[in-house]
N, C-alpha and C positions, 0 to 999 in steps of 0.2 A: 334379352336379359343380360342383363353385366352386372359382374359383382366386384366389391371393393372394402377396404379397411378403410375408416375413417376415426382418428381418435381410440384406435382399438376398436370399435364396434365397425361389425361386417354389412356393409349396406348392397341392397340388392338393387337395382334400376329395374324397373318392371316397362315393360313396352304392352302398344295394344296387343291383343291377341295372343298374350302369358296364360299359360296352364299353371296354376301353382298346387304345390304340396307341402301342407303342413301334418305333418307325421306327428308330433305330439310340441305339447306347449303353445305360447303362445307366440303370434305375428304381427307388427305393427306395418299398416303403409299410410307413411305422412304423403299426400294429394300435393301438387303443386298448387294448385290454385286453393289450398288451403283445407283443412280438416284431415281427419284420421279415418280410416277402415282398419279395425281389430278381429285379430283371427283366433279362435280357440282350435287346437286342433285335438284329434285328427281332424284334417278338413280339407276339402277340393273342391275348385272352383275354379273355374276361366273368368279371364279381364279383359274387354274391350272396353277404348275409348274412340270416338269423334266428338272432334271440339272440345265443349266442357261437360260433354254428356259422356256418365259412363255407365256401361252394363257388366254386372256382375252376375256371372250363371253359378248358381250354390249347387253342388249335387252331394255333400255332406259337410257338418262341422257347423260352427257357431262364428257370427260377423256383429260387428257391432261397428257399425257405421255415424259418425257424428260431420257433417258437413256444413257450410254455408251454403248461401242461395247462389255460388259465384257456380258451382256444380250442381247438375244434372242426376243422378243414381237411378238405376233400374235394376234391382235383383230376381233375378228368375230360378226358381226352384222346380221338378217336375206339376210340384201342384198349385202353385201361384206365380205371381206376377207382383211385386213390394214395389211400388214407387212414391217414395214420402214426398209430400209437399210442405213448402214451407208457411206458417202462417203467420204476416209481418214478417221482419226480420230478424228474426232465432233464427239459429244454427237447429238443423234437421238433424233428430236421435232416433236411430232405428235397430232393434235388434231381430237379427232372424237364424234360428236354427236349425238345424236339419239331421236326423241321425241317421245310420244307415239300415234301420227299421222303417223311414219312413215317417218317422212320428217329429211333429215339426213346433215351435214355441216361435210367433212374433210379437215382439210390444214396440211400439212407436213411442215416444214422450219428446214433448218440447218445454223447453227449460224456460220457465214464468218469470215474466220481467215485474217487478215489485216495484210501483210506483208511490212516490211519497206526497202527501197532498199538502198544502200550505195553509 
């Protein structure tokens, strides 16, 4: 992990195999290969990546995951296993939370293409 100022805002390079801590507030990580993973915190979690697959182990706090079909996601919590699929091509919306009770909120939603007929 490396960090850095850019334009005043402090960016953080995340590598595979990152432990991260979000103590309070909220965390953005913009994907290289495009979309966002947002972090409500408190919250903890490890990041692995191979290739364009990646696994996110949740053990508390709140994620809110929007990606394209160019990445892979798998979130692991002690009591499930989250892997959105894509259906057609939307970008994949997944939220999943976790508190340190145990008591856990997921909703998936894929954002509807509204087609216009002639």
């Amino acid at each position: 992990m490396t960090v850095e100022v850019v334009r005043g805002q402090v960016k953080t390079l995340l590598r595979s195999g990152s432990d991260v801590h979000v103590k309070a507030g909220q965390a953005r990580i913009d994907l290289v290969d495009g979309g966002q993973i947002m972090i409500c915190g408190p919250a903890h979690f490890s990041l692995l990546r191979a290739g364009s697959s990646i696994t996110l182990a949740l053990d508390s706090g709140t994620i809110h995951a929007v990606i394209g079909n160019e990445v892979s996601l798998n979130i692991y919590t002690p009591q499930i296993q989250a892997h959105p699929i894509s259906i057609g091509n939307g970008a994949e919306d997944v939220l999943v939370g976790l508190d340190s009770a145990g008591a856990m909120c997921i909703r998936a939603n894929k954002e509807r293409c509204e087609s216009s007929s002639s």
